[in-house]
C-alpha positions as CSV (number, residue, x, y, z in Angstrom):
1,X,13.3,-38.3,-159.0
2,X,15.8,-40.1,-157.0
3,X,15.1,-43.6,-159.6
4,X,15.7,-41.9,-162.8
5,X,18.2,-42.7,-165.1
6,X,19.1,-40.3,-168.5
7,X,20.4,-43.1,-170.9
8,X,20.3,-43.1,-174.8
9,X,18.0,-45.3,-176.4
10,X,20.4,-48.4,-176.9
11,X,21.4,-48.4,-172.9
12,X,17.7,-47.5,-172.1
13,X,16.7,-51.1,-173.3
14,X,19.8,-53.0,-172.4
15,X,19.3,-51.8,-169.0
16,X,15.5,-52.4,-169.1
17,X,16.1,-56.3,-170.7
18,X,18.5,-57.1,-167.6
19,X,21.3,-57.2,-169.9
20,X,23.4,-54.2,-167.8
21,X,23.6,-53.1,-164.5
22,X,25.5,-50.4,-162.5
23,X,27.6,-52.4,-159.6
24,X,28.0,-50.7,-156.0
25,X,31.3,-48.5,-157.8
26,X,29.0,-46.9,-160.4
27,X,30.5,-49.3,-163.3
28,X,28.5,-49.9,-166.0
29,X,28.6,-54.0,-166.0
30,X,27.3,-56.6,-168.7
31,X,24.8,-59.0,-166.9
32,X,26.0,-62.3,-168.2
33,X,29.7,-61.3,-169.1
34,X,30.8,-58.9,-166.5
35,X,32.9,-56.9,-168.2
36,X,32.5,-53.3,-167.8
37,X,31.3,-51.0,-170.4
38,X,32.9,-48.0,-168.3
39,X,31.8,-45.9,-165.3
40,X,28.1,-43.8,-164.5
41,X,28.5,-40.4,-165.1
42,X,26.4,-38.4,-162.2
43,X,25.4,-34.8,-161.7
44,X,26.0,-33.3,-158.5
45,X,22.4,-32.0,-158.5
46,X,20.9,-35.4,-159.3
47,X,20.8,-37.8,-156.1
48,X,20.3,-41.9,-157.7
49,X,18.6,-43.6,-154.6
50,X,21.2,-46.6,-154.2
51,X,18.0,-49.2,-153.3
52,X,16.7,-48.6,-156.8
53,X,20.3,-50.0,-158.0
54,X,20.1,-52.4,-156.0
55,X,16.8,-53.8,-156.8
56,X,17.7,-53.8,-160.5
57,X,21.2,-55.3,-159.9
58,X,19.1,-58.2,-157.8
59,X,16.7,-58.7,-161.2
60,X,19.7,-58.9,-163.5
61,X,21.8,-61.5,-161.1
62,X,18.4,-63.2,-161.4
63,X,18.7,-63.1,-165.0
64,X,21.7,-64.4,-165.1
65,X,20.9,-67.6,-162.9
66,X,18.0,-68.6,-165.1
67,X,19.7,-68.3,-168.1
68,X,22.3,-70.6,-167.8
């Protein structure tokens, strides 16, 4: 499934609340702080469709804008 993510259960709802994000360099990114939280780790037989990424980076710069 080319929008499937394996993350443990404290990433799983960080990423699912908006509050991280995976940038276009595959680093794990806090939403509203930036700071990285270090890089994705992929397997070579797993293909992450990039527009997925990019649709969830979109909802969390979103995020961001309505919460200041």
């Amino acid at each position: 499934m080319p929008n499937l993510l394996c993350l443990c259960p404290n990433h799983h709802v960080l990423f699912d609340g908006l509050e991280i994000y995976i940038d276009v360099d595959d680093v794990v990114r806090r939403t509203h702080e930036g700071d990285s939280l270090g890089r994705l780790r992929r397997h070579a037989d797993h293909r992450i469709d990039e527009s997925y990424l990019q649709y969830h980076r979109t909802l969390c710069e979103l995020s961001r804008l309505t919460k200041k």
